[in-house]
Structure formats: C-alpha cells, structure tokens
C-alpha positions in Angstrom: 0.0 0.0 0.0 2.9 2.2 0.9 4.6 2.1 -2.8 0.6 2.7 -4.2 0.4 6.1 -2.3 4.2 6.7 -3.0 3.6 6.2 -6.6 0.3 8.7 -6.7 2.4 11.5 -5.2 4.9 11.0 -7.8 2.2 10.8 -10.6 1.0 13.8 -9.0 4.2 15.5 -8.8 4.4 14.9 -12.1 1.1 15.9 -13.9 0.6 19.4 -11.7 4.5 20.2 -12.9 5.9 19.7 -9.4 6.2 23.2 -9.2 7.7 25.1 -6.4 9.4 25.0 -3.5 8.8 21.1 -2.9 10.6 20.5 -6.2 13.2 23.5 -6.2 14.5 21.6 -2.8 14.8 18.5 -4.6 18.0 17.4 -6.4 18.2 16.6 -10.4 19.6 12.2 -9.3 15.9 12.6 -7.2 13.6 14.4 -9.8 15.4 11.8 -12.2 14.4 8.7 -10.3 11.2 10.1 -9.5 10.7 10.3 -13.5 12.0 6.8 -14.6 9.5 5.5 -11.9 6.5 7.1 -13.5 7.5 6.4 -16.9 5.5 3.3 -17.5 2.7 4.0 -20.1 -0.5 4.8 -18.8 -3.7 1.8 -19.1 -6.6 3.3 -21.0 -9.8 2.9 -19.7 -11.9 0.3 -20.3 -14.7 2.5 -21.0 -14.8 6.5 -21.7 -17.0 8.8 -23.1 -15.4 9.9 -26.6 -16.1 13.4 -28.7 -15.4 13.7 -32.2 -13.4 16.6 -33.5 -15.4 19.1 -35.2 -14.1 19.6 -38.4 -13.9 23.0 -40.1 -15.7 23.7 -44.3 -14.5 21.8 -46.5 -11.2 22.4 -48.6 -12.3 25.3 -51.6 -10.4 25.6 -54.8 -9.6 29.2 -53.8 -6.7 27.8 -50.7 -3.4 28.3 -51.7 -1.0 25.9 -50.3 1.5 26.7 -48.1 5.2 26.0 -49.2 7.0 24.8 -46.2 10.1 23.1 -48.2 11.2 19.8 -48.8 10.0 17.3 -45.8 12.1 14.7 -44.8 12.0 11.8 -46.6 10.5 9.4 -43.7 7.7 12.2 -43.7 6.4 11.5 -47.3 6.8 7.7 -46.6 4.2 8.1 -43.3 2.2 10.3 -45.7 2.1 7.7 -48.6 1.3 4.8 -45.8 -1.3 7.0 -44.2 -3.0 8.0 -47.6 -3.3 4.3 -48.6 -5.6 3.7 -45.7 -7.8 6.2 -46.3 -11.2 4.5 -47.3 -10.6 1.9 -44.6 -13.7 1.5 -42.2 -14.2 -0.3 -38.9 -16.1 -3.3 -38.6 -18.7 -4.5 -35.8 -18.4 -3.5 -32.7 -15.7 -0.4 -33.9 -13.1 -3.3 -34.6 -10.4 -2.2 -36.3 -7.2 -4.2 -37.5 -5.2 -0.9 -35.9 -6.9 -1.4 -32.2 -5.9 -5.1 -32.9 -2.5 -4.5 -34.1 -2.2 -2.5 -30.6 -3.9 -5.5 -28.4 -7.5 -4.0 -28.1 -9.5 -4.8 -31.5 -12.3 -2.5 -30.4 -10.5 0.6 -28.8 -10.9 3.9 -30.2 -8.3 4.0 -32.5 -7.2 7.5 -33.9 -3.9 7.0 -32.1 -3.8 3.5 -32.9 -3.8 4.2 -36.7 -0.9 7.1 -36.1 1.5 4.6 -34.5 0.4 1.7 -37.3 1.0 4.2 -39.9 4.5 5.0 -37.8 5.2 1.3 -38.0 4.5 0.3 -41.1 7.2 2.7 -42.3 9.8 1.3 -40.1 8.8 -2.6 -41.3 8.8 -1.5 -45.1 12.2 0.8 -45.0 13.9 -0.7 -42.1 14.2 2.9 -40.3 13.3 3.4 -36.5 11.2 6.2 -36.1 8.5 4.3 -34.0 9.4 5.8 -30.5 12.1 8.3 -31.4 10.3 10.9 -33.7 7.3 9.5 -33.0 5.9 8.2 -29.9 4.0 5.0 -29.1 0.7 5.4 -27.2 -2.4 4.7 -27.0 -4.0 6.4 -23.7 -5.1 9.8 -23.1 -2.2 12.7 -22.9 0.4 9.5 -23.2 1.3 11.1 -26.9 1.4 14.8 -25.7 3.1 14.1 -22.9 6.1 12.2 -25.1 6.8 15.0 -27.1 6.3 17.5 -24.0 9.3 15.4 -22.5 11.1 15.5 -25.9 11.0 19.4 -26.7 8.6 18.8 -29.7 5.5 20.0 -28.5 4.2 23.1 -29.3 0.7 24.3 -27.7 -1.2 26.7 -30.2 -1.3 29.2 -27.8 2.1 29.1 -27.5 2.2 28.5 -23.6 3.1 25.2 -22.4 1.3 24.3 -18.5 3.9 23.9 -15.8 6.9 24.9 -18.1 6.5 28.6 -19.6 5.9 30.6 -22.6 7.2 29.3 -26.0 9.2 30.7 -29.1 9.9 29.6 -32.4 13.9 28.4 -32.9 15.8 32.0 -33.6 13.3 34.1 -32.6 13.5 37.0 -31.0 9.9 37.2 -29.3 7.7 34.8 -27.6 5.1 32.7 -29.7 1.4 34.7 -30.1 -1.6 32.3 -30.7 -1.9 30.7 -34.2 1.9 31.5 -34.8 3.5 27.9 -35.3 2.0 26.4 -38.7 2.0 23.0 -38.7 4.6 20.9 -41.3 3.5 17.6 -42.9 4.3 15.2 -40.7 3.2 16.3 -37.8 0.6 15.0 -35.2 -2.2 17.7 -34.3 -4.0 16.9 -30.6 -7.3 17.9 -30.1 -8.7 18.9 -26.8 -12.2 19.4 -25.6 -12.1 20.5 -22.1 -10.5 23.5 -20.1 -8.0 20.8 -18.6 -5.8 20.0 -22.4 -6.7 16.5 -22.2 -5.8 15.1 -25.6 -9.0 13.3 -27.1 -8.1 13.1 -30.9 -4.9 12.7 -33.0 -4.4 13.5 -36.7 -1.5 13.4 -38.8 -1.0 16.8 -40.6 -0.3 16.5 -44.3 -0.1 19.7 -45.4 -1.7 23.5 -44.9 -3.3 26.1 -47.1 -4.3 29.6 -46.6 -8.3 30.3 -47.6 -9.1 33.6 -49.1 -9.5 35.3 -46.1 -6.1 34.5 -45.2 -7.0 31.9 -42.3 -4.9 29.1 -41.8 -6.2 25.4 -43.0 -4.6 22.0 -41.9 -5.5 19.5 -43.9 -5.1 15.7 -42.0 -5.2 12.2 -42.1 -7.5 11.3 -39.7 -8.5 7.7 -38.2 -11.7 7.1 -35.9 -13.7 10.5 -36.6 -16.2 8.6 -36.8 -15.7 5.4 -38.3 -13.2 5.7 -41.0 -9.6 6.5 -42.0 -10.3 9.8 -44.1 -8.7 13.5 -45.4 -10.3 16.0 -43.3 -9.5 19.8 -42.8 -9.4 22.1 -39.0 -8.5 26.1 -39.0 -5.3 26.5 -37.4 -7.8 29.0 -35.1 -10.4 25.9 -34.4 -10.4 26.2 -30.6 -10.2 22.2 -30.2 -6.7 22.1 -31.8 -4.9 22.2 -28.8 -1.3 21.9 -30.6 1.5 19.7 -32.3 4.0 16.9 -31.7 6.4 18.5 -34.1 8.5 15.3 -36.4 11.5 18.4 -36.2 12.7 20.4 -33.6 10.9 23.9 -34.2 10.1 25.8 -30.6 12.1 26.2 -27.2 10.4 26.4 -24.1 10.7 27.8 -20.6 12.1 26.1 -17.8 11.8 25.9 -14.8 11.7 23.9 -11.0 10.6 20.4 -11.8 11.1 20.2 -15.6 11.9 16.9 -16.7 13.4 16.3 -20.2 15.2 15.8 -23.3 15.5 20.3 -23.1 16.5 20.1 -19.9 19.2 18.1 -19.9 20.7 19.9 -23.1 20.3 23.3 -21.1 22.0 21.3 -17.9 25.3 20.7 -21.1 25.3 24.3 -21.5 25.7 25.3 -17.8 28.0 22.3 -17.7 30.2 23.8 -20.3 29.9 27.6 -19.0 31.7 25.7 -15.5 28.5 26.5 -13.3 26.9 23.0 -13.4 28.5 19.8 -12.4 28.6 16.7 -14.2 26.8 14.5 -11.8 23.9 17.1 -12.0 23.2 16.0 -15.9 19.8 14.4 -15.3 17.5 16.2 -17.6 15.4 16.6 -14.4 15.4 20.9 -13.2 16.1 20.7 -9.3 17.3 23.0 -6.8 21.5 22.6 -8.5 20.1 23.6 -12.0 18.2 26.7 -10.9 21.2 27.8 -8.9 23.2 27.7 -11.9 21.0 29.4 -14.2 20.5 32.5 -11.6 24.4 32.5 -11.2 24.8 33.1 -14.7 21.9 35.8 -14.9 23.5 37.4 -12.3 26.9 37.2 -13.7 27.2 36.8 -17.3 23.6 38.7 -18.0 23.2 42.7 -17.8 20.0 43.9 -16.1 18.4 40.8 -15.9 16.2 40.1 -13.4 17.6 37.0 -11.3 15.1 34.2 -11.4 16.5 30.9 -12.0 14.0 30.3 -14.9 15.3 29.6 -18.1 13.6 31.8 -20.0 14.2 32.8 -23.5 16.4 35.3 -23.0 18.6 33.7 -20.7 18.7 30.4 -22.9 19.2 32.8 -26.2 22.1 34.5 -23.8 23.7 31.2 -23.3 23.8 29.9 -26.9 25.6 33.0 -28.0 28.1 32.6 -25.4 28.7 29.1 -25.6 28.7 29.8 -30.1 31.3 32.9 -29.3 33.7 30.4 -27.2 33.8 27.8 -30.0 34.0 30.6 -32.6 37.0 31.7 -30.4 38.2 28.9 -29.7 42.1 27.4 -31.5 40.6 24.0 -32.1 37.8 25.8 -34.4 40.4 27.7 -36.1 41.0 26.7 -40.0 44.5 26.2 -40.5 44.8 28.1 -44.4 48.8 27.1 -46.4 
C-alpha cells in the first residue's frame, strides 16, 4: 500500500509540474528517479465517453498551399502509408485491425492508426522512427506528454502548462496564438475541455491559406467517426490544442521540476559555462540547476532580473556565449597554407 500512495504522489508531482518549492528543494539524481519511476505508459480505460473533433468547411479551390520546403523523406513515406488507408472503415463492434495490431480490436483508435502508420514505415524501410520521432501510445495525454518530454510540443497558444511561454527556434519574441503552422508530418491533438486533455490525434499532411487569409490543416485522420479519411481544422479551431512536431521547431521555458530531453541539453550548457556539475546531468530541473541558471543571470547577464527560470532570453544568452567560445576557440580555427 505504501509504494501505491508513494507512486500517486509521484504521478501527481508529475502531472501538476511539481512546481515550487517542494521541487526546487529537490536534487536533479531525485527528480530523475522520481521520473524513470512514472514512466511506464498509462492503461486506457476500459470504458470513456469519446467526442469527435469538429471539423472546419471543406477544402475550396480558392486555398493556396502553403510552401513549407522539402519534408524529410521518412515524412512522405508516413504520408504515402497513411494515404493508402484512407477509405478503410471499422467493422462490428468499432473493430479495427489498428486497435488489434495494438492489443485492443475495439479501442478507439485515432492513435492507434498514427502509430500503425509509424510502424509500417519502419517494417517496409527498415528505419526506427517508431518511439524516437514519434511516440507509441495509446491512452489519453500519453502522446502529448512524449513530445512535451522530448522538446517537440508546441501548444497553439504558444504556452506550455507547468513549463513557460514558448518561441519559435531563432526568434527573437515569444510565440502569439496561431503562430506555429503546422509541417507535414506532424501529429495535431485535439482537446475538448479546459484541462488539455488530448481526445483526438491526426497526422498533418499539409496546410493552405483560404481567401480570407485563415490558416487550413488539412489531416489524415482515423476514428472521426468510423473511417480513415482526409479532413481539414482552421489552425484558429479552438479544439486544436497543438502539435507533436517530427522536427525540432520551438524552445520552451524552464523551470523547477522540468523533466526532459531540453533540460538536460540546457543542464550541457551550464556544464560547459563551469556553473553545473557533471553528476547534476539528469535532464530533471532541481534545486542545483536553478542555482546555476540564476548565477549566470546574475553574472554573465546585464539587467536581468535573477530568477532561476530559463527563459528565452537567458537560454538565447547562453547559446551566444557558448557559439562565441567555440568561434574563439584554436581548435575551431582553420588552418589556411
């Protein structure tokens, strides 16, 4: 019973950010382990009340398609998988061959068709994409909450719950609503309630702008009702709760009780500035990292208010540096005859 409860307060911790005091106390080997013991994929439900995404007008002749540049070639593969199940319909009893694929014939299956779209690709070209660029889940939040981990989500609102604001890669001002356009490739989550619970999944194939200038996403879509089918949302459809980006696009804030993949590169960077040590590299925020990130505000920052959140400026501020040391550095040097 002890472990039970032990584990709640962790999953807890977890969900609600483990924000604070409690978690700025806490070391980066404890946040870690903390992390690693909550890791385990979530069960679904046996039973749960399911709402379909409300899709936008149909596609008109008068969108122009956005040009986003050449995907990457394991996106057009997912695309030409995904595109040759569309038509495919579930049977009695919302059987599907992707719920059975996943070990539950009659689950509701838009995620289900993602990851057997994911995995068909790897089968047919031998790559591994299944669980690195994209995740493998089935239960609710389980796919958000893989890319949160990984760096690769991006909210719509450009404001991620429990870490901070966001901001495109280079930019030099924080993401506004409807800013990040999705790329083909990409998996949009819908959410019907104030909470950001994910209840849909869609794979983004590409976007178009309509004549009055709005942003379409146009999707492959499984379970919405009962098919695999094209459909189309407005990036401004207040269900589209955001994106588990196939590229790294957006930075994020960070803070006490961050765990991830964004984390632990920020934990590199103090590492190499001399302010973090190497037994602190965790990828989990405790009480170490935020003492090293308001050390070098206070230092190595001018008029910069000493928080011990990496925010964008202060992670933009440590990039430079860190590029300006390399740049000045006689091992970068080219040695010209």
């Amino acid at each position: 019973m002890k472990r039970i409860i032990a584990g709640a307060i962790c999953m807890l911790m977890l969900l609600f950010g483990c924000t604070g005091a409690l978690c700025s106390d806490m070391d980066e080997q404890e946040l870690a382990q903390m992390a690693e013991a909550t890791d385990a994929p979530m069960e679904v439900p046996e039973s749960q009340d399911y709402v379909y995404a409300q899709s936008d007008a149909e596609a008109s002749s008068d969108e122009v398609v956005i040009d986003q540049g050449e995907p990457p070639v394991f996106v057009q593969r997912l695309l030409d998988i995904a595109i040759g199940e569309i038509g495919y319909e579930e049977g009695a009893h919302s059987y599907t061959k992707y719920g059975e694929w996943a070990g539950d014939p009659n689950a509701e299956w838009c995620a289900e068709f993602v990851c057997w779209c994911v995995s068909t690709v790897d089968e047919q070209y031998g790559t591994s994409i299944f669980n690195d660029i994209y995740p493998n889940w089935g239960g609710q939040n389980q796919g958000k909450n893989w890319f949160i981990k990984r760096g690769r989500f991006v909210f719509r609102k450009g404001n991620c719950p429990d870490w901070g604001y966001q901001w495109l890669r280079g930019a030099d001002h924080l993401m506004k609503k409807n800013d990040y356009i999705p790329n083909p490739g990409d998996l949009v989550f819908f959410s019907y309630n104030e909470a950001g619970d994910t209840e849909h999944v869609a794979i983004v194939e590409y976007c178009t702008r309509d004549v009055n200038d709005n942003v379409v996403i146009h999707v492959i879509e499984g379970n919405n009702p009962s098919a695999v089918a094209r459909n189309t949302y407005q990036l401004s459809n207040s269900q589209v709760l955001g994106f588990g980006t196939c590229q790294d696009v957006a930075d994020t804030t960070m803070r006490s009780g961050n765990i991830g993949d964004k984390v632990l590169e920020l934990q590199q960077w103090l590492n190499e500035l001399g302010l973090l040590d190497d037994i602190h590299l965790t990828g989990a925020f405790g009480g170490n990292t935020k003492a090293a990130v308001a050390r070098f505000q206070e230092e190595l920052m001018e008029d910069k208010t000493v928080s011990g959140i990496a925010d964008r400026q202060t992670q933009q501020a440590m990039e430079i540096m860190l590029a300006d040391i390399i740049n000045n550095s006689p091992d970068s040097w080219e040695v010209v005859d």
